[in-house]
Each structure stands twice: as C-alpha cells, then as structure tokens.
N, C-alpha and C positions, 0 to 999 in steps of 0.2 A: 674299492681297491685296497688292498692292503698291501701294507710296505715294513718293512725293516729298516732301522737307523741304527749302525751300530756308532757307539759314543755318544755318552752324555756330556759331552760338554757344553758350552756356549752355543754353540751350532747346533747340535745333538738337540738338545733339549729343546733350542728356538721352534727349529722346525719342528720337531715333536707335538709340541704344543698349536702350530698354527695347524699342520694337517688334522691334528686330532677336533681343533676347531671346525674344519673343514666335513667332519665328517666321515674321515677315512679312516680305518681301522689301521693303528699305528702298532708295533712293537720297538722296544728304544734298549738296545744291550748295550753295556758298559762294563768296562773291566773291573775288577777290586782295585779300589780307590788310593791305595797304601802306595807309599814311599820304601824306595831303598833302604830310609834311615826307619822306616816303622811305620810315616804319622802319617796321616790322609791328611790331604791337604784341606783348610778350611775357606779358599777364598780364589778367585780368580783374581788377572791383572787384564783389563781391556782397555782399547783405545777411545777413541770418539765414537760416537753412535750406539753404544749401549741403551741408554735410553728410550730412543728410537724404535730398536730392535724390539726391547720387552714390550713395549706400546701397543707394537703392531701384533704383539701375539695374543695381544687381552691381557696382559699384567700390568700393575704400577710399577712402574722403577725404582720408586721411592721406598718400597718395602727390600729391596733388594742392595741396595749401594751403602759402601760400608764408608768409604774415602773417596772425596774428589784431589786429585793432588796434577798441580801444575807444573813439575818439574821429577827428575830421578838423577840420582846420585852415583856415580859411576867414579868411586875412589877419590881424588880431590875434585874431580868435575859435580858441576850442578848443567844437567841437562835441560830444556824449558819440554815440558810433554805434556800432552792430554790425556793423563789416565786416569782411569777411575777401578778400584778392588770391589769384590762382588762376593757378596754371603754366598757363598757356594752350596752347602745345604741345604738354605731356604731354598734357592732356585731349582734343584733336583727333587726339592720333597713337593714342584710345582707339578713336576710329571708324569 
C-alpha cells in the first residue's frame, strides 16, 4: 500500500516511521520549516506520552528529549505541567 502523510511533525513523523516499519511504502511532505520572524524552529513542546510514542516506533527517547520540566510560567503564574521539549532535527533526520 502506499500512503502519503503530509506533515512532519510529532504525528507526521511517528507514524511515518511505524508504517514504514510496517513495510508500506511511505511518502512524508512537510512545509519549509521557517518562521515569520526567519528562524526554523529547533525544538518541539509535548505533553505526557512522548516517550511512549517514540518506543513504539523503534526509537529511544533518550536520544531525543532535550528538557523534562514540571511546570510553565504564564506571567506571574507558575503552572504545575508535564512537558517535555524535543530535539526537533534529530527526530526529522529519523525519517
């Protein structure tokens, strides 16, 4: 079978990766990567399950996780959150 995914994001890319595991002839389009203000961006923001996700695709997470951080900062507030930032390039130069 062959399939189209377009977007390499976090998703894009997961399933990229498991179908192409899978055996199916994958293509993965993605837009140019650049910002309004110029810069491409270097890093994703995800919730819980990250981990998880890259596992089941045949990756280590550990190559990919840049910050665990337990909380975000919203002006004088401190939020309590589960996020974790993600080497964005490493993970796209996975697919």
């Amino acid at each position: 079978m062959k399939i189209a995914i377009a977007g390499a994001g976090v998703s894009g890319a997961y399933l990229y990766r498991l179908l192409n595991n899978q055996g199916h002839q994958v293509d993965l389009f993605d837009h140019d990567p650049g910002t309004r203000c110029g810069l491409s961006p270097c890093a994703w923001g995800t919730s819980r399950g990250f981990p998880e996700l890259v596992k089941g695709s045949g990756l280590d997470p550990k190559k990919y996780v840049m910050h665990r951080l337990g909380y975000v900062v919203m002006g004088e507030y401190w939020i309590e959150a589960d996020l974790t930032t993600v080497n964005k390039p490493r993970v796209k130069a996975q697919t």
